[in-house]
Backbone as XML, in Angstrom:
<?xml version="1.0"?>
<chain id="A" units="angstrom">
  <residue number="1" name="UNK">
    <atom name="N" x="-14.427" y="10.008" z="-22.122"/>
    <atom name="CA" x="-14.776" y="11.310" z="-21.614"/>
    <atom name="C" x="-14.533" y="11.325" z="-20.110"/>
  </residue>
  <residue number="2" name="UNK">
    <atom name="N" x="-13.769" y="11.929" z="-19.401"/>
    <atom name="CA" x="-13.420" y="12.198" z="-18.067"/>
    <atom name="C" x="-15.076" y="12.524" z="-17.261"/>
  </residue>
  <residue number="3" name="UNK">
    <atom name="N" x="-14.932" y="11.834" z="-16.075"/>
    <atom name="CA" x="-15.993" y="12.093" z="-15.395"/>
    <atom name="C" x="-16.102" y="13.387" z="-14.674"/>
  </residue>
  <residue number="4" name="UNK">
    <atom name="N" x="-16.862" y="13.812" z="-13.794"/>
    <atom name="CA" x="-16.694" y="14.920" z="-13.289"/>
    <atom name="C" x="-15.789" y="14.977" z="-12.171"/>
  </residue>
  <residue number="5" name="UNK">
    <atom name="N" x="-15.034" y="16.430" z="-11.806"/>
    <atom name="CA" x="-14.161" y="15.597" z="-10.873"/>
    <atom name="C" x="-13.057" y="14.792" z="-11.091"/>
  </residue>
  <residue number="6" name="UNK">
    <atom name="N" x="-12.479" y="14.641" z="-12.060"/>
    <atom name="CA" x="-11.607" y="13.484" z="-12.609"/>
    <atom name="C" x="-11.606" y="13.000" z="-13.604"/>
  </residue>
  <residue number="7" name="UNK">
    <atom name="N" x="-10.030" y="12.359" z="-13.680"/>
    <atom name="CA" x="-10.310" y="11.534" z="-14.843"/>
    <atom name="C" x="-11.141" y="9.982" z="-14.789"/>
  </residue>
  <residue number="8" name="UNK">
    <atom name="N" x="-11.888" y="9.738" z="-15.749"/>
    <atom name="CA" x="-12.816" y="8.673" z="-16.133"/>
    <atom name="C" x="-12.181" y="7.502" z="-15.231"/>
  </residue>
  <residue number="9" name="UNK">
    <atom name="N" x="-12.738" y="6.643" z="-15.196"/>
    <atom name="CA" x="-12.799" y="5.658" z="-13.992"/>
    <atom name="C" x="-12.118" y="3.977" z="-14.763"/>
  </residue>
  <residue number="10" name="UNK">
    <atom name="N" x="-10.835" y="3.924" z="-13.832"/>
    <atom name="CA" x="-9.765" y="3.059" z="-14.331"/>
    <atom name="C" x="-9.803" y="2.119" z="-14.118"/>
  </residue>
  <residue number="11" name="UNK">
    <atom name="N" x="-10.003" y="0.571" z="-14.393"/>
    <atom name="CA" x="-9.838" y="-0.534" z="-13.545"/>
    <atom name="C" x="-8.842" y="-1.703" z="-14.409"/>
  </residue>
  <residue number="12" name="UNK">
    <atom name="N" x="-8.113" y="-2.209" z="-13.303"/>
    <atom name="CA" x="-7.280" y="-3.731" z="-13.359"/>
    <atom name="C" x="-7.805" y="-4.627" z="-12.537"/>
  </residue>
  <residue number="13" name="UNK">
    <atom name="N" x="-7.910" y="-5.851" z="-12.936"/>
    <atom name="CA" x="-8.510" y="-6.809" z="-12.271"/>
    <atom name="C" x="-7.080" y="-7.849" z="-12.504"/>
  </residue>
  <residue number="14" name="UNK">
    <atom name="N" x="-7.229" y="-8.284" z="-10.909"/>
    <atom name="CA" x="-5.583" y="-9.455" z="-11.439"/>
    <atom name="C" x="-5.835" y="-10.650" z="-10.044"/>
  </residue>
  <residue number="15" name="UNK">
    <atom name="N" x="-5.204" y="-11.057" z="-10.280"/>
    <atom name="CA" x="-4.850" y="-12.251" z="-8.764"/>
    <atom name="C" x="-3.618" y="-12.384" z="-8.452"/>
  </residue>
  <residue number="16" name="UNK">
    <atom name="N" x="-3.291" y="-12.142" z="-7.338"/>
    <atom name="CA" x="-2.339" y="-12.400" z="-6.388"/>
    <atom name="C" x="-1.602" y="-13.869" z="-6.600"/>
  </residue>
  <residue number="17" name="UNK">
    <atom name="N" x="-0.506" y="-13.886" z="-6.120"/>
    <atom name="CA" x="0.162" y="-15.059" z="-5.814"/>
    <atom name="C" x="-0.327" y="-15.673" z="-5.413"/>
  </residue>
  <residue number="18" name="UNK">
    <atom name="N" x="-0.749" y="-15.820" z="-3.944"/>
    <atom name="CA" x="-1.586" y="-16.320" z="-2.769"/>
    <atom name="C" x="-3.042" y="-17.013" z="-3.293"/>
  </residue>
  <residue number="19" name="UNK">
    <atom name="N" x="-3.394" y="-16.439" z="-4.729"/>
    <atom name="CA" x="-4.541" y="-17.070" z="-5.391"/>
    <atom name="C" x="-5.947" y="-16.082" z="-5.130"/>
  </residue>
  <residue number="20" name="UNK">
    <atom name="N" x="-5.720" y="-15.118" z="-4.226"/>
    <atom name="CA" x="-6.571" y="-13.585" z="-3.771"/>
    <atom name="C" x="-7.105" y="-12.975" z="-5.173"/>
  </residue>
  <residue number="21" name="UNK">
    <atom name="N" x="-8.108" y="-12.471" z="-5.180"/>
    <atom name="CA" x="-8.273" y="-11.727" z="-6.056"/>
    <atom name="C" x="-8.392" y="-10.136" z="-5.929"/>
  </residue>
  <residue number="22" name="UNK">
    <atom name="N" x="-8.246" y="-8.947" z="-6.616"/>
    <atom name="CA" x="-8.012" y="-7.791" z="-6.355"/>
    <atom name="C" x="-8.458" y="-7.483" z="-7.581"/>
  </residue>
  <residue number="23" name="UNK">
    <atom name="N" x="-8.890" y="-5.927" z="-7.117"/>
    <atom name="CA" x="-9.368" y="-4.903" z="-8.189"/>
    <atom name="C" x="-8.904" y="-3.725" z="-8.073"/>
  </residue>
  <residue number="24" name="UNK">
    <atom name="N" x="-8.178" y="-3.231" z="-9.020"/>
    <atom name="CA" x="-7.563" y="-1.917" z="-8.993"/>
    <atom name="C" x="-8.261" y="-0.585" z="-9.259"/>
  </residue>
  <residue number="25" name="UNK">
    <atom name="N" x="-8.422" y="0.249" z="-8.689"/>
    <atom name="CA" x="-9.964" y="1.543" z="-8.874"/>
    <atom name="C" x="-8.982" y="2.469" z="-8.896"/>
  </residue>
  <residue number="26" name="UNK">
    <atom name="N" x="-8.775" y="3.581" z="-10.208"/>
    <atom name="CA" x="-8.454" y="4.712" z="-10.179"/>
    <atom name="C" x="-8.734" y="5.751" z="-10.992"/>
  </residue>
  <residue number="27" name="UNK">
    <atom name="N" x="-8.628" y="6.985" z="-11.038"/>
    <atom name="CA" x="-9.572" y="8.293" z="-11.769"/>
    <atom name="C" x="-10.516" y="8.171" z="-10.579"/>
  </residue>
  <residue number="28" name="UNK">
    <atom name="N" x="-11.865" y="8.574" z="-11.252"/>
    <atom name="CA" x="-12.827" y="9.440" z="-10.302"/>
    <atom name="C" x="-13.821" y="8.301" z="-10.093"/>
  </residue>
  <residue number="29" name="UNK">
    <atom name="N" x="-13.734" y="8.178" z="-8.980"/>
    <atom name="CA" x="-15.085" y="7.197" z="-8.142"/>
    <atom name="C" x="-16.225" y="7.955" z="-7.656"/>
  </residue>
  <residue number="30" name="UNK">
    <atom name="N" x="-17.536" y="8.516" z="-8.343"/>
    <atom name="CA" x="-18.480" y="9.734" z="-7.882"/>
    <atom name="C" x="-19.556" y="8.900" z="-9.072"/>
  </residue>
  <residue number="31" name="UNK">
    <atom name="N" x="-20.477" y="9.869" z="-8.467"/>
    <atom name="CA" x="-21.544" y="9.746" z="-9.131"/>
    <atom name="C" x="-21.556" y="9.186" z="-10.965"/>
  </residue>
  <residue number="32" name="UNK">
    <atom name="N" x="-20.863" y="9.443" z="-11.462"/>
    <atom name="CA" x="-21.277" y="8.686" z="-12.760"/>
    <atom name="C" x="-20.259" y="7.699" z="-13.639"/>
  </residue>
  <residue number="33" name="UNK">
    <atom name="N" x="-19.265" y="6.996" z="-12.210"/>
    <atom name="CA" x="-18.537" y="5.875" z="-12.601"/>
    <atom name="C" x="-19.590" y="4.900" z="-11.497"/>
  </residue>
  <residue number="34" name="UNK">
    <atom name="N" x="-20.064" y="5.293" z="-10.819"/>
    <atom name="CA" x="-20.583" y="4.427" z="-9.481"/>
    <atom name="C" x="-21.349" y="3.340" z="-9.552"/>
  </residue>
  <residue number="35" name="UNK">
    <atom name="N" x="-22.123" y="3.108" z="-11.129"/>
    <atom name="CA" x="-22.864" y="2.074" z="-11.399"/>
    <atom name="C" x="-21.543" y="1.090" z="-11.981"/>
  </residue>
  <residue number="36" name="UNK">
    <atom name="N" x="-21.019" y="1.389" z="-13.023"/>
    <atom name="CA" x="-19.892" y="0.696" z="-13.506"/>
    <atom name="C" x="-19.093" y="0.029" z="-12.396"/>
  </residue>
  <residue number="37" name="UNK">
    <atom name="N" x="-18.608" y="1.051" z="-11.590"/>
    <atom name="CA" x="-17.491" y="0.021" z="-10.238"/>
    <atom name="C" x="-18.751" y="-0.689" z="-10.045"/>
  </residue>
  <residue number="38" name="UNK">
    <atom name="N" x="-19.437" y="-0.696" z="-9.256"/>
    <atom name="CA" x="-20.446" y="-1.558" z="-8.441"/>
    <atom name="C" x="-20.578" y="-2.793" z="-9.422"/>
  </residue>
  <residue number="39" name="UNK">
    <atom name="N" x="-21.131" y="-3.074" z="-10.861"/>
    <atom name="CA" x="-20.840" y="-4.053" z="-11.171"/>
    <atom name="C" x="-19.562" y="-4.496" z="-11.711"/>
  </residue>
  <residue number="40" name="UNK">
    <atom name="N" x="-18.708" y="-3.556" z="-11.828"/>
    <atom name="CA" x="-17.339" y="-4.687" z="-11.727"/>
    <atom name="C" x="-17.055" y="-5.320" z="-10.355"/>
  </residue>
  <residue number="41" name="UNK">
    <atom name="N" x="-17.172" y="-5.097" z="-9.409"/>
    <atom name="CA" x="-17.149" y="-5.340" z="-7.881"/>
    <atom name="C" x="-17.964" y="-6.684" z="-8.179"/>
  </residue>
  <residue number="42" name="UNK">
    <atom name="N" x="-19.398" y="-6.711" z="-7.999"/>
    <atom name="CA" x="-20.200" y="-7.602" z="-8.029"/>
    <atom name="C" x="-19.769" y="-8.708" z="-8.673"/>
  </residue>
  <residue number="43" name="UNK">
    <atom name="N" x="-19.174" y="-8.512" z="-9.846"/>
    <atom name="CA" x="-18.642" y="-10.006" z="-10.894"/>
    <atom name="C" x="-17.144" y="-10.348" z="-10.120"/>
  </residue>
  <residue number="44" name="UNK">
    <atom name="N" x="-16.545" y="-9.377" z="-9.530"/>
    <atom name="CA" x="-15.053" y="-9.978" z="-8.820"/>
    <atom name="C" x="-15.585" y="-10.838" z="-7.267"/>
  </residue>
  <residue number="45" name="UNK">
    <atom name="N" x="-17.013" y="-10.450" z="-6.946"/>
    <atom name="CA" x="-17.104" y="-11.872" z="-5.912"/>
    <atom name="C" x="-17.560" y="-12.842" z="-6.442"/>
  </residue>
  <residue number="46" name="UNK">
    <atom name="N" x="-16.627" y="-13.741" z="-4.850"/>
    <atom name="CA" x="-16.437" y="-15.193" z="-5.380"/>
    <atom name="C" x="-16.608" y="-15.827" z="-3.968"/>
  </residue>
  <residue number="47" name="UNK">
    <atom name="N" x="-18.063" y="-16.692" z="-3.833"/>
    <atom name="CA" x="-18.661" y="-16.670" z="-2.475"/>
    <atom name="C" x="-17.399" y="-17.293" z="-1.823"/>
  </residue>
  <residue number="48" name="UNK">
    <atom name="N" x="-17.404" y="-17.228" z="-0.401"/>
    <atom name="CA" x="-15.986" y="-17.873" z="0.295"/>
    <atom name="C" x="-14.737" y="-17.166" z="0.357"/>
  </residue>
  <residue number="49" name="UNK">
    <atom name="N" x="-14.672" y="-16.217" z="-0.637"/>
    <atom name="CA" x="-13.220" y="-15.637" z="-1.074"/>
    <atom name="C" x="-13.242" y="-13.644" z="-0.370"/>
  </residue>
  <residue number="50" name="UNK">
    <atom name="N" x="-12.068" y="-13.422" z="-0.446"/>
    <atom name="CA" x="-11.991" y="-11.916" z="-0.377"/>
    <atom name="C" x="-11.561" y="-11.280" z="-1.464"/>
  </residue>
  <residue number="51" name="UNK">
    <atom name="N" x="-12.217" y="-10.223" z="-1.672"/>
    <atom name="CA" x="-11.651" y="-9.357" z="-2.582"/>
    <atom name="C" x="-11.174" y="-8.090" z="-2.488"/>
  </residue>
  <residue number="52" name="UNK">
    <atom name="N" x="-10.109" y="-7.841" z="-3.033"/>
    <atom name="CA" x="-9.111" y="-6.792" z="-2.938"/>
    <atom name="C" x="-9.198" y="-5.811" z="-3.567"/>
  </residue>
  <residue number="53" name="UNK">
    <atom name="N" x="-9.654" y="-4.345" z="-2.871"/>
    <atom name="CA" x="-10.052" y="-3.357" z="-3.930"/>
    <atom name="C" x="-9.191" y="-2.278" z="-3.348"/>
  </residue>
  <residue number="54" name="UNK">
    <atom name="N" x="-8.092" y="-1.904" z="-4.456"/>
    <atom name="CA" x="-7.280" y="-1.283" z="-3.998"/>
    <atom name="C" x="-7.411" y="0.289" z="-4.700"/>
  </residue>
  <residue number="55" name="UNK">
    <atom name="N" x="-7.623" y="1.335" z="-3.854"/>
    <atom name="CA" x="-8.087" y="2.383" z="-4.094"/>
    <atom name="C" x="-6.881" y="3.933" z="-4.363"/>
  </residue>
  <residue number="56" name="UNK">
    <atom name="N" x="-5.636" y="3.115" z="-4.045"/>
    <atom name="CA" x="-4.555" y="3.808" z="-4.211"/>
    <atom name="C" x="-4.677" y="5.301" z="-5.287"/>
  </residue>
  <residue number="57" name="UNK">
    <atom name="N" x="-4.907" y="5.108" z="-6.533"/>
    <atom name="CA" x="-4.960" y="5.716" z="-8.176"/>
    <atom name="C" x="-5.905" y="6.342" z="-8.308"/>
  </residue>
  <residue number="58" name="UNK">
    <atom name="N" x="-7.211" y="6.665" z="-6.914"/>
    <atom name="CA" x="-8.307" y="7.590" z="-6.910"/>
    <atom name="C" x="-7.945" y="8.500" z="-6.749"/>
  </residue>
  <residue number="59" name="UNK">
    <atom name="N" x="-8.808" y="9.460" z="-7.760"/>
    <atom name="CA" x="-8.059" y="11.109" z="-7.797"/>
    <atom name="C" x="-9.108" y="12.191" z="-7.726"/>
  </residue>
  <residue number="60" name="UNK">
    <atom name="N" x="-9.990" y="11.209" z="-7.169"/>
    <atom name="CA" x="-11.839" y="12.111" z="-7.056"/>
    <atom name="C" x="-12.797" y="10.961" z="-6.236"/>
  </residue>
  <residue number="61" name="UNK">
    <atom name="N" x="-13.824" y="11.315" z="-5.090"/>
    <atom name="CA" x="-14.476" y="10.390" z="-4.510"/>
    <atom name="C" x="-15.606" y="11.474" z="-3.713"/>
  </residue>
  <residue number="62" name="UNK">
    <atom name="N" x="-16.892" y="10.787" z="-4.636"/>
    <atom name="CA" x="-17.379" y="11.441" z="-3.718"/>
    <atom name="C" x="-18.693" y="10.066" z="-3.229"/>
  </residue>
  <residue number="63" name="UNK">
    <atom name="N" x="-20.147" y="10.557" z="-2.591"/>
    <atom name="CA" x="-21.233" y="9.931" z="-1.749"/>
    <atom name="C" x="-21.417" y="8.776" z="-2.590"/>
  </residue>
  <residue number="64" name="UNK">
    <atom name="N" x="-21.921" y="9.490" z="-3.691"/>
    <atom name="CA" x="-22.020" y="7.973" z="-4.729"/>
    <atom name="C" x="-21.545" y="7.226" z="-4.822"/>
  </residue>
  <residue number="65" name="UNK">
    <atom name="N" x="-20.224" y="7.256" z="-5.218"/>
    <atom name="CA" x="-19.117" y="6.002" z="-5.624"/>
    <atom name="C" x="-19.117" y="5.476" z="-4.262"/>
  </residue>
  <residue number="66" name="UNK">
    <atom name="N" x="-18.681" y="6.203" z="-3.259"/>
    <atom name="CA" x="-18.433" y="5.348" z="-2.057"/>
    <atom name="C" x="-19.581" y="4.602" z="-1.357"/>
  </residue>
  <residue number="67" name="UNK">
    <atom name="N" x="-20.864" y="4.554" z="-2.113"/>
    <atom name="CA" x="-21.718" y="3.813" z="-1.928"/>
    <atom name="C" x="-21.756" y="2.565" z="-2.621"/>
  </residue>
  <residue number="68" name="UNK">
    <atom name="N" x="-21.253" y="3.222" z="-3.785"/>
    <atom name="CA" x="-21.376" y="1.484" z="-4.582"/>
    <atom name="C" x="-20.273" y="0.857" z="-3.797"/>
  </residue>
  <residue number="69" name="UNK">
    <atom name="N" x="-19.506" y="0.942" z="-3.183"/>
    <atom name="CA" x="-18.356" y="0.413" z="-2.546"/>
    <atom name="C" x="-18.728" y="-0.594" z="-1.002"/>
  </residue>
  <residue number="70" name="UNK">
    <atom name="N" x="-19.798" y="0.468" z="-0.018"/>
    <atom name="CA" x="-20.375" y="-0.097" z="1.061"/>
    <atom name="C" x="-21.491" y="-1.111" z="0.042"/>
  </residue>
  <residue number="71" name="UNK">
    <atom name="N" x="-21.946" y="-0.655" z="-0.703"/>
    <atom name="CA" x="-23.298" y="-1.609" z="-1.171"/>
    <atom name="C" x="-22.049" y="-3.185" z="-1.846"/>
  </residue>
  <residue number="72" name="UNK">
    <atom name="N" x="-21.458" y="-2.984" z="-2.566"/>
    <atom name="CA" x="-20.930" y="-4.374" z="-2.527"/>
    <atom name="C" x="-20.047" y="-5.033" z="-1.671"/>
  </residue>
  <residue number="73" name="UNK">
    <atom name="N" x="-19.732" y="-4.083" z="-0.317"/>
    <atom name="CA" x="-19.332" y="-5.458" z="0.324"/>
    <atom name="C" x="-20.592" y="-5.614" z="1.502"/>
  </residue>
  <residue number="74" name="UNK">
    <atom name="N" x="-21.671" y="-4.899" z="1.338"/>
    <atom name="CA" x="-23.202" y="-5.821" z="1.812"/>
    <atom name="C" x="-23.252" y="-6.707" z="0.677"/>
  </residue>
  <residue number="75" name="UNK">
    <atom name="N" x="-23.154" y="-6.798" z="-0.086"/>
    <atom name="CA" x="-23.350" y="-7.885" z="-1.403"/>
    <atom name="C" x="-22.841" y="-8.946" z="-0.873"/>
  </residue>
  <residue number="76" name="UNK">
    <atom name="N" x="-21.283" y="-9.171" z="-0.587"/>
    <atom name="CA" x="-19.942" y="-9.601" z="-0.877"/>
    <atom name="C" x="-20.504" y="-10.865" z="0.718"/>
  </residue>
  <residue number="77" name="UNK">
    <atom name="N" x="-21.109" y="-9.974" z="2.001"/>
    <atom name="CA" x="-21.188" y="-10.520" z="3.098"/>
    <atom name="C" x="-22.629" y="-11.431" z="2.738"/>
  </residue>
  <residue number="78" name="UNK">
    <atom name="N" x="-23.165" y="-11.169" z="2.066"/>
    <atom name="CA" x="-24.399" y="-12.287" z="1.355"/>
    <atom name="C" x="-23.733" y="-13.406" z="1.115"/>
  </residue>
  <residue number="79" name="UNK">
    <atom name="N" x="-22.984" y="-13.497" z="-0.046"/>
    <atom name="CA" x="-22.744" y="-14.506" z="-0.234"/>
    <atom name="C" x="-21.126" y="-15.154" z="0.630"/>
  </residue>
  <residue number="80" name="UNK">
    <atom name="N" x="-21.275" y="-14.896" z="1.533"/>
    <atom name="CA" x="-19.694" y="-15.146" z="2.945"/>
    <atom name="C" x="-18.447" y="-14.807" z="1.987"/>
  </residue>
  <residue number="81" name="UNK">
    <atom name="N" x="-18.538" y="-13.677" z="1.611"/>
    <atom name="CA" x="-17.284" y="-13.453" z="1.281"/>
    <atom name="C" x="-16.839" y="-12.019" z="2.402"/>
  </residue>
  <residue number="82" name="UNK">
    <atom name="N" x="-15.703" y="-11.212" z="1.251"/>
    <atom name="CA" x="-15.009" y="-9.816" z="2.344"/>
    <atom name="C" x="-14.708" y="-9.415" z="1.004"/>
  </residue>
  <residue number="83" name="UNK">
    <atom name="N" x="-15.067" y="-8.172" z="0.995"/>
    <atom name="CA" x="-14.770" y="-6.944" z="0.551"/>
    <atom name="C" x="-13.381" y="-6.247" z="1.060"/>
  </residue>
  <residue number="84" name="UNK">
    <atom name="N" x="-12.073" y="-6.093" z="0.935"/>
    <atom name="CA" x="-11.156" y="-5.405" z="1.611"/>
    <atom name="C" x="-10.693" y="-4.519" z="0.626"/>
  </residue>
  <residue number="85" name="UNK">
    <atom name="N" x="-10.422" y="-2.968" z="1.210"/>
    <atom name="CA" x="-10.265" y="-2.503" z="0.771"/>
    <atom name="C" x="-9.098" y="-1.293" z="0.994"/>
  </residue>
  <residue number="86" name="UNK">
    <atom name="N" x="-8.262" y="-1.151" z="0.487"/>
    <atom name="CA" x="-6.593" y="-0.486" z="0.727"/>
    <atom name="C" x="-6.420" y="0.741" z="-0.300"/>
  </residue>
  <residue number="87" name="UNK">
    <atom name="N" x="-5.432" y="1.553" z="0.494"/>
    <atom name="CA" x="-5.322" y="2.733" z="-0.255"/>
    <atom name="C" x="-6.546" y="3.721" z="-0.435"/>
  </residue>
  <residue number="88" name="UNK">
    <atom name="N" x="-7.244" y="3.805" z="0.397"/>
    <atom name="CA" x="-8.182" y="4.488" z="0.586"/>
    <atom name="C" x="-7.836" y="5.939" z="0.776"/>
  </residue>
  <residue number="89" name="UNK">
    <atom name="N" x="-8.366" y="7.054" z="0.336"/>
    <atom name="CA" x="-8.200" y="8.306" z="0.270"/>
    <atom name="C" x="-8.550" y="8.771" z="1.494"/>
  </residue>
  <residue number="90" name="UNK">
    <atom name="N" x="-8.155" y="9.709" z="2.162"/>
    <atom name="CA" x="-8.790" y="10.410" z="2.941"/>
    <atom name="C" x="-9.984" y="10.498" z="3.137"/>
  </residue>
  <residue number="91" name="UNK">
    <atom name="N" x="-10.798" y="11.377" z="2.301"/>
    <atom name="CA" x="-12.221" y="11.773" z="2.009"/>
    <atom name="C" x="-13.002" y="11.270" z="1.628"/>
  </residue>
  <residue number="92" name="UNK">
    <atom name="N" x="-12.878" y="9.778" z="0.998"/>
    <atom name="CA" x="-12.994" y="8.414" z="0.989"/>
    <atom name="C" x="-13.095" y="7.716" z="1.960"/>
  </residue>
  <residue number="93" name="UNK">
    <atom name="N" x="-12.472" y="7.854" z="2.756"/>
    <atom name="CA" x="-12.451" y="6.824" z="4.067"/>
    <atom name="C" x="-13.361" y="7.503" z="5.028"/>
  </residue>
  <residue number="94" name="UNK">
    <atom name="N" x="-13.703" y="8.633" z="4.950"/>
    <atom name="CA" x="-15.105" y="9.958" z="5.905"/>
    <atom name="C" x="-16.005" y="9.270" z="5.588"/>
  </residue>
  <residue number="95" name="UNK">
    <atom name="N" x="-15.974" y="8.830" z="3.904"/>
    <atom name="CA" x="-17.239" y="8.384" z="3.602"/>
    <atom name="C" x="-17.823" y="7.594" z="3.858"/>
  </residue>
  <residue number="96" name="UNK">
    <atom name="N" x="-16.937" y="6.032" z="3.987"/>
    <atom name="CA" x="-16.928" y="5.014" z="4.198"/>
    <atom name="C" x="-16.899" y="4.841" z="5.786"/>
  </residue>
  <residue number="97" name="UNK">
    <atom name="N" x="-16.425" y="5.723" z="6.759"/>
    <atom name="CA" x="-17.043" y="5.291" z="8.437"/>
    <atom name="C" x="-17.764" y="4.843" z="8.326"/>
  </residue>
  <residue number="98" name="UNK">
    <atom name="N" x="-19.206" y="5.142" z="8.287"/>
    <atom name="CA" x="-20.410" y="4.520" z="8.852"/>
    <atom name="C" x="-20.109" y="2.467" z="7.902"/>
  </residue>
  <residue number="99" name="UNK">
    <atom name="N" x="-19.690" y="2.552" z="7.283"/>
    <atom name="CA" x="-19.962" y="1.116" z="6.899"/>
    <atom name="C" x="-18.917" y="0.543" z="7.227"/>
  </residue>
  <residue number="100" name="UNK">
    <atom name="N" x="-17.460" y="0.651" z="7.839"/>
    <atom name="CA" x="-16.767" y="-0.078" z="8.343"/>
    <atom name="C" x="-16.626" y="-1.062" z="8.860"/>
  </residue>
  <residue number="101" name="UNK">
    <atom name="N" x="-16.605" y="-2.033" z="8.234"/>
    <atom name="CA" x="-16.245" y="-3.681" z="8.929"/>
    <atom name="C" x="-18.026" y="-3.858" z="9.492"/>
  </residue>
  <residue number="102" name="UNK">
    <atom name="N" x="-18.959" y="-3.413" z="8.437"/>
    <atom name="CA" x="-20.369" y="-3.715" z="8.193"/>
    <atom name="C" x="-20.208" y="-4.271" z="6.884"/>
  </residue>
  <residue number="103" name="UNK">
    <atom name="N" x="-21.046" y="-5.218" z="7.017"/>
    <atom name="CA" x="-21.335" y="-6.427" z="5.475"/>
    <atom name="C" x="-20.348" y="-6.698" z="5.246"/>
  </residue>
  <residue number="104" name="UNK">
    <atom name="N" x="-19.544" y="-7.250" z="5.613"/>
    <atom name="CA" x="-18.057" y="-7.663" z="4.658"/>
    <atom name="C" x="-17.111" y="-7.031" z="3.474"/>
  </residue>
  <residue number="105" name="UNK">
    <atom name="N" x="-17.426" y="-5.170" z="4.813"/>
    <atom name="CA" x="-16.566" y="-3.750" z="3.701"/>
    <atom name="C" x="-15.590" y="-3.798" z="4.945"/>
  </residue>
  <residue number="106" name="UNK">
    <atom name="N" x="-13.845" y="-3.637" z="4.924"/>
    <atom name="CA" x="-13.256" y="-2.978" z="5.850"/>
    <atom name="C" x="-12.097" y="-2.964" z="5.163"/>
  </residue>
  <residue number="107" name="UNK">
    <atom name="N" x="-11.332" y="-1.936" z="5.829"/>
    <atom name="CA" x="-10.132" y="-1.829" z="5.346"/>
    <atom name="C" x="-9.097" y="-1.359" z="6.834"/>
  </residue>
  <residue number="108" name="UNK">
    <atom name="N" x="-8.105" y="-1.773" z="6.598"/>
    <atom name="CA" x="-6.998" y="-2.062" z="7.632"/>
    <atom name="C" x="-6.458" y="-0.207" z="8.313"/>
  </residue>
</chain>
C-alpha cells in the first residue's frame, strides 16, 4: 500500500567494493515509513564503520522520516561510527540543517 505522499518506502542494502556499506532509500520517507527506515538504519550500523544512505529514489520527505534519519546517525555516533548520507532532496536537506555533521549525520 503506497504511503502517503508516495510510493511505499523502497530499500537495497549492498556493499561497496571498498568493503563500505550502503543503504538505498526510495518512495516516500514521512511519517509512516519512518519507524521501518530507522530500524533498517540501526541494523546497517557497524561500530567503527560508515554507512551509506543514499537518498537519490526519494519521491516524498517529510519531519518524520527525516528524523529517523538525524536520530540514527545520533545512534551511529554512539557507537563511533558515520552516518553519510547522498542524494539528498532538496526539502530533505531543509530538514536535515539543524543536524548536520551532529552525531555522526552529514552529507557532502
Amino acid at each position: 500500500m503506497p504511503a502517503e505522499g508516495g510510493a511505499a518506502l523502497a530499500v537495497e542494502r549492498g556493499t561497496f567494493c571498498d568493503g563500505s556499506d550502503y543503504v538505498a532509500v526510495g518512495g516516500a520517507v514521512d511519517a509512516t515509513s519512518s519507524c521501518e527506515l530507522l530500524d533498517i538504519l540501526i541494523q546497517g550500523i557497524t561500530p567503527g564503520r560508515t554507512l551509506v544512505v543514499d537518498l537519490t529514489a526519494v519521491t516524498h520527505a517529510d519531519e518524520t522520516g527525516m528524523a529517523a534519519l538525524a536520530v540514527a546517525g545520533h545512534i551511529a555516533a554512539l557507537h563511533d561510527s558515520e552516518l553519510r548520507v547522498l542524494g539528498c532532496p532538496g526539502d530533505a536537506e531543509q530538514l536535515l540543517s539543524a543536524d548536520n555533521q551532529v552525531g555522526g549525520l552529514e552529507w557532502p
